[in-house]
N, C-alpha and C positions, 0 to 999 in steps of 0.2 A: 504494500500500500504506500503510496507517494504522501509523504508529508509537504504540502502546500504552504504552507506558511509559517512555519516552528521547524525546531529540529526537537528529538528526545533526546539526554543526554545521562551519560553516567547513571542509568538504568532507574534513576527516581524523577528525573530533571526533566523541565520541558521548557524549551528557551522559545521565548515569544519576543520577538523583536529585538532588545537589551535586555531584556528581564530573566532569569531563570530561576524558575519557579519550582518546588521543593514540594512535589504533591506529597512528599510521608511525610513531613515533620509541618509544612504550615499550612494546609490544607485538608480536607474532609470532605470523601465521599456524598451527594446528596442525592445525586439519582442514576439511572441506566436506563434511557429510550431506546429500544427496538421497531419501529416503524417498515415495515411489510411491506408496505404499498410504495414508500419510499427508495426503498432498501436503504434505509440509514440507521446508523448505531448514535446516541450521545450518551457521552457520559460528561458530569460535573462533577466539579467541588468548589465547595467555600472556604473562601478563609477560616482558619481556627482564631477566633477572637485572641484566646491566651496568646499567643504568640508578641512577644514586647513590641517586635518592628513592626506588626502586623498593617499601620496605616498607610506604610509606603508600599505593601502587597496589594493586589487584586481583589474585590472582594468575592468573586465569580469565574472560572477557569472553565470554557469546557471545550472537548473536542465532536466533532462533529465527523465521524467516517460515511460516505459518500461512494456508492456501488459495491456495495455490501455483499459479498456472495457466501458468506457464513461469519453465525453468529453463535457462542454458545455459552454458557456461564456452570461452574462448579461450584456449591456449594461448600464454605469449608467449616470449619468446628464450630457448631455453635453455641459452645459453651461461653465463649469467651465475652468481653460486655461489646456492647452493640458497634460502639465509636469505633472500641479498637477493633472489633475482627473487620471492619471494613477501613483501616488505614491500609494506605497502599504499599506494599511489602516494594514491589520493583517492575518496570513494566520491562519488556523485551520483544523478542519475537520469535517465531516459531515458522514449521515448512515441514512439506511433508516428509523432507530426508531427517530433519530433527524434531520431532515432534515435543519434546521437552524446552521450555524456555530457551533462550539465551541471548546473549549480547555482542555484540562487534563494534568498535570504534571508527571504522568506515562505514562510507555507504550501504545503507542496506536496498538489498534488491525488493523490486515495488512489489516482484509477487511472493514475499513472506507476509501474515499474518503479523498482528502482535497482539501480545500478551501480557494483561491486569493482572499481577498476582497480590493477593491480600492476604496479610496477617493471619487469619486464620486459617490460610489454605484454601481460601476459595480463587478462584480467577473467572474474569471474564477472556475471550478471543475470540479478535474477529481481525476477518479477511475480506478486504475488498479496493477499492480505486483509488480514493483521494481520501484525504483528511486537513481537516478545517481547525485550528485554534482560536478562541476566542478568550481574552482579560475582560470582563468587565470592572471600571474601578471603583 
């Protein structure tokens, strides 16, 4: 999938313009849209208020994947509290010769997938065309 206007970095990071933004430590999960009709995935997060810098961050982050040809989400422990099993452990990407996570510090090719994984072991992944970032501040 072609990243349009961000890059991912250092497997938590997602750099939007100058900014690079820290989805596990100052941000939280808020939602996952699947749209069928669309084929689009969104996912967000909000700022975590705690956070001291927090008003020079973003208050709204979200990505927006765009020809979508697979979607799928694992459930992971749900013992754990609500906040933290949905902090973002590390996102990467994935293909059919590597089916487990990973990371490369080059370019990645447009047709891997990538892959949410979250604290408790759950992950979302999805594979498709284009992806979109969006800051709102």
């Amino acid at each position: 999938m072609q990243a349009v206007n961000f890059q991912l970095s250092a497997t938590r990071y997602l750099v939007v313009g100058e900014d690079e933004l820290d989805l596990h430590n100052d941000f939280a999960l808020v939602s996952v849209e699947f749209n069928a009709l669309q084929q689009s995935v969104a996912l967000s997060w909000r700022r975590r208020e705690e956070e001291s810098d927090s008003r020079s961050l973003p208050r709204l982050v979200s990505l927006r994947c765009e020809g979508v040809t697979a979607f799928s989400a694992t459930l992971g422990d749900s013992s754990l509290p609500f906040g933290e099993a949905l902090c973002l452990s590390s996102i990467g990407y994935y293909s059919t010769e590597v089916p487990e996570q990973f990371w490369i510090e080059e370019m990645p090719e447009d047709r891997w997938g990538w892959s949410f994984q979250f604290q408790s072991g759950g992950e979302f992944r999805v594979s498709g065309s284009k992806a979109y970032a969006t800051a709102e501040p």
